[in-house]
C-alpha positions in Angstrom: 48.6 -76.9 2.9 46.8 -76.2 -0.2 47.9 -74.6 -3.4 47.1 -72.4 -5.1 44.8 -73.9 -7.4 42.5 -75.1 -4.5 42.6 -71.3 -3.3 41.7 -70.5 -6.5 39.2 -73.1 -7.1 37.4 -72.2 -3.8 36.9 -68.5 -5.0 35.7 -69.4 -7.9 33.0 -71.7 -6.6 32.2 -69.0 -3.8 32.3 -66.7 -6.5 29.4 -68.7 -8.9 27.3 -69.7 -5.9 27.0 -66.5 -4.7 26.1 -65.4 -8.2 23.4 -68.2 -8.1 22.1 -66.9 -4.7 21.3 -63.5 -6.0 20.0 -64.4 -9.1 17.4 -66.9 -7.2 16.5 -64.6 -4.6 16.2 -61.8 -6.9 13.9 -63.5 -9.4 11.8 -64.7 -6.4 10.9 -61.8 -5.0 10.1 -60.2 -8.5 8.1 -62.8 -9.0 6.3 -62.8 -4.9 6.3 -59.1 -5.6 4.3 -59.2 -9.0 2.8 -61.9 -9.4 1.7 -62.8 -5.2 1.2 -59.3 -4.1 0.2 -57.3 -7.1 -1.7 -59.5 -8.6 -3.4 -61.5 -5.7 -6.8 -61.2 -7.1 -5.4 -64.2 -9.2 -3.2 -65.9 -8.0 -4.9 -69.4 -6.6 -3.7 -72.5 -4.7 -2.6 -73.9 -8.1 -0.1 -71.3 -8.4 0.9 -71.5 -4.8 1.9 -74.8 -5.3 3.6 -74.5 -8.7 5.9 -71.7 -7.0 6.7 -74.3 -4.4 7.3 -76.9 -6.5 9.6 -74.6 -8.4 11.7 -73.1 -5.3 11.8 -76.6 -3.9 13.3 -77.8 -7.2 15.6 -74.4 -6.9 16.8 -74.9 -3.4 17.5 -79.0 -4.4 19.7 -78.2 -7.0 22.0 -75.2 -5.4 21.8 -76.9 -2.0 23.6 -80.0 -4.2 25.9 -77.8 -5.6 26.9 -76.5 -2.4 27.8 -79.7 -2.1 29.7 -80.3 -4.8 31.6 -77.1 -4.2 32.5 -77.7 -0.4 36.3 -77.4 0.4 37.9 -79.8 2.2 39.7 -78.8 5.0 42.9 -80.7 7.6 42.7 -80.7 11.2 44.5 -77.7 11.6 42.0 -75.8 9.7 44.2 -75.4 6.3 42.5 -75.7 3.4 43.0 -79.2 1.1 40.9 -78.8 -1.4 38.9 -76.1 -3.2 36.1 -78.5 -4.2 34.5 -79.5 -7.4 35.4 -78.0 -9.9 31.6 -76.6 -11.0 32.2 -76.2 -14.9 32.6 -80.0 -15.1 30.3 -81.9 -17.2 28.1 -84.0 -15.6 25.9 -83.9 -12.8 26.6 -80.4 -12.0 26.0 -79.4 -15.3 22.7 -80.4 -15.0 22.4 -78.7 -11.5 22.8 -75.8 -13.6 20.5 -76.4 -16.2 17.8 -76.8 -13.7 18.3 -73.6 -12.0 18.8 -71.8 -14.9 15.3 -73.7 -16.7 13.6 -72.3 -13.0 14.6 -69.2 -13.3 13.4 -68.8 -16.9 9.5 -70.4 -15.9 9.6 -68.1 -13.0 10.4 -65.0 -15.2 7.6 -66.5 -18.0 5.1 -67.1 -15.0 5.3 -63.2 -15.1 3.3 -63.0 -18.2 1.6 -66.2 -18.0 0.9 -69.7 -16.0 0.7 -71.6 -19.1 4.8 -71.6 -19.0 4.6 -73.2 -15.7 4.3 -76.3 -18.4 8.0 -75.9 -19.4 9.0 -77.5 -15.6 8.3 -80.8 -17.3 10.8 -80.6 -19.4 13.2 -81.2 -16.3 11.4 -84.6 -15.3 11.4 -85.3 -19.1 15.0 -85.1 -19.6 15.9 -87.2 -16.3 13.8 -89.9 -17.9 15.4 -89.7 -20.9 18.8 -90.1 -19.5 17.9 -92.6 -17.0 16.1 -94.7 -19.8 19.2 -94.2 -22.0 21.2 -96.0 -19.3 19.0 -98.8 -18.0 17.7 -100.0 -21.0 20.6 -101.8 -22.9 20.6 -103.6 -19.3 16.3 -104.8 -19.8 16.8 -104.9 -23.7 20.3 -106.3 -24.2 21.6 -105.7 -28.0 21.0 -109.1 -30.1 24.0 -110.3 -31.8 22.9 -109.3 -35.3 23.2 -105.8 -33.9 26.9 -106.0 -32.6 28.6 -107.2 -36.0 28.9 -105.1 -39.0 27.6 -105.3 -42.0 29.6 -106.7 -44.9 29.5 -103.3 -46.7 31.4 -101.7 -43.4 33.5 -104.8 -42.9 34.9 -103.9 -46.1 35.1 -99.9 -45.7 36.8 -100.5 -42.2 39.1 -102.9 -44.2 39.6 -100.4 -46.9 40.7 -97.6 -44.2 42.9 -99.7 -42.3 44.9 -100.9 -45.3 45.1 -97.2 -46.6 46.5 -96.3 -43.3 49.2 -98.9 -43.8 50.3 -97.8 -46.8 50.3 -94.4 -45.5 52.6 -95.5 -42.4 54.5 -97.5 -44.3 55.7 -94.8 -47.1 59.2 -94.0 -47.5 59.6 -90.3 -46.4 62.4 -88.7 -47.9 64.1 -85.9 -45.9 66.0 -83.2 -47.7 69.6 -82.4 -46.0 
């Protein structure tokens, strides 16, 4: 038997899904209905494929989230838990950002395909967290690196002793 927190935690990731939902299928057919069928004259395999590559990276990151946001749920049917909590930081966080980054090329792509070029900075982040954490693994710090300076040997010194002091002041209290 759940309570109510995972009753509540289930709405609200029903809730913010389905908000994703319309907000992706709305700005997709805005954009199909502009940009594919209004403006067909211009709109080449290039852009087919962008628009793909765009949904496809749409569709990854909700269908994750859905994920994320699945209750659990006993033998009898009752509900166990509501799911992820989807305001977490983290992965889903950047589930998120990648919708939300989507949405906004899609809307751009109205007025131009040069905005199309803002997708990479999706790919460009994911490298720069992924390098973040593999590369004290290939580059290991050097030992010069790890210790501190005399200058903050003494400051850290400095703070600790004037925390001491601090602790070890008689407080007088007034009766």
């Amino acid at each position: 038997m759940a309570g109510s927190g995972a009753k509540k935690r289930k709405q609200q990731n029903e809730g913010e899904i389905k908000k994703l939902v319309i907000a992706l299928a709305s700005i997709n057919a805005l954009y199909f209905i502009y940009r594919v069928w209004y403006h067909s004259d211009s709109f080449t395999f290039g852009n087919w494929v962008l628009w793909f590559i765009v949904m496809a990276m749409e569709g990854v990151a909700l269908y994750l989230i859905k994920l994320m946001a699945q209750p659990t749920y006993n033998e009898q049917g009752e509900l166990i838990d509501g799911g992820s909590d989807l305001s977490m930081k983290g992965l889903c966080e950047y589930y998120f950002d990648t919708i939300y980054i989507c949405l906004i090329v899609q809307l751009l792509g109205l007025i131009s395909d040069k905005f199309f070029y803002f997708i990479l900075v999706i790919p460009a982040a994911i490298a720069y967290f992924g390098w973040s954490k593999i590369a004290p693994f290939i580059f290991p710090p050097k030992e010069a690196d790890k210790e501190m300076t005399a200058t903050e040997q003494a400051a850290l010194k400095k703070k600790q002793e004037k925390q001491e002091r601090k602790q070890n002041k008689v407080k007088f209290v007034r009766r």
